[in-house]
N, C-alpha and C positions, 0 to 999 in steps of 0.2 A: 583943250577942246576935245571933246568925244565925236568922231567919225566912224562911220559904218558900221552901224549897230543893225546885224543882222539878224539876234535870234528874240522873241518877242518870249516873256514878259524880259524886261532888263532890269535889275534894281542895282542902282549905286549909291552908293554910300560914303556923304562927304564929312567929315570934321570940321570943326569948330577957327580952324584953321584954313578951311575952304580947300582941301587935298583930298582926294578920292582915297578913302580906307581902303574899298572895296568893292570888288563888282560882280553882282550872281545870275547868273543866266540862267533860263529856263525856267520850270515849274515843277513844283514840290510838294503839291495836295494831300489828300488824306488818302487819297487813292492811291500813291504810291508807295503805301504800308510805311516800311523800317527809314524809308529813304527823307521821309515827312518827319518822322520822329526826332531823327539825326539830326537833320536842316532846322528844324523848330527850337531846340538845343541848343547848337551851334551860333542862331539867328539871334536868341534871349542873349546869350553869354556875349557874344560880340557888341550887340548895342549897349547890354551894361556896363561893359567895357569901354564903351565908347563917350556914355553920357560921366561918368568918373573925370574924365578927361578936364 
């Protein structure tokens, strides 16, 4: 169960196996330059990783 979820936006990320991969707090727009580019990367790479599964 997920309790106190304080910082808004929240994204989690469950497997196929119904187990929390993952969890990313905050925000990551285009407005946050190099920090959006990373995250966008990182974000591709994980879920592809994740639908293989």
């Amino acid at each position: 169960m997920l309790n106190h979820v304080l910082s808004y936006p929240t994204a989690i990320f469950i497997d196929k196996k119904v187990e929390v991969r993952k969890i990313h707090i905050g925000y990551n727009g285009k407005a946050t330059g190099e920090k959006y580019n990373q995250y966008t990367t990182e974000f591709e790479n994980f879920l592809s990783q994740l639908l293989k599964e």
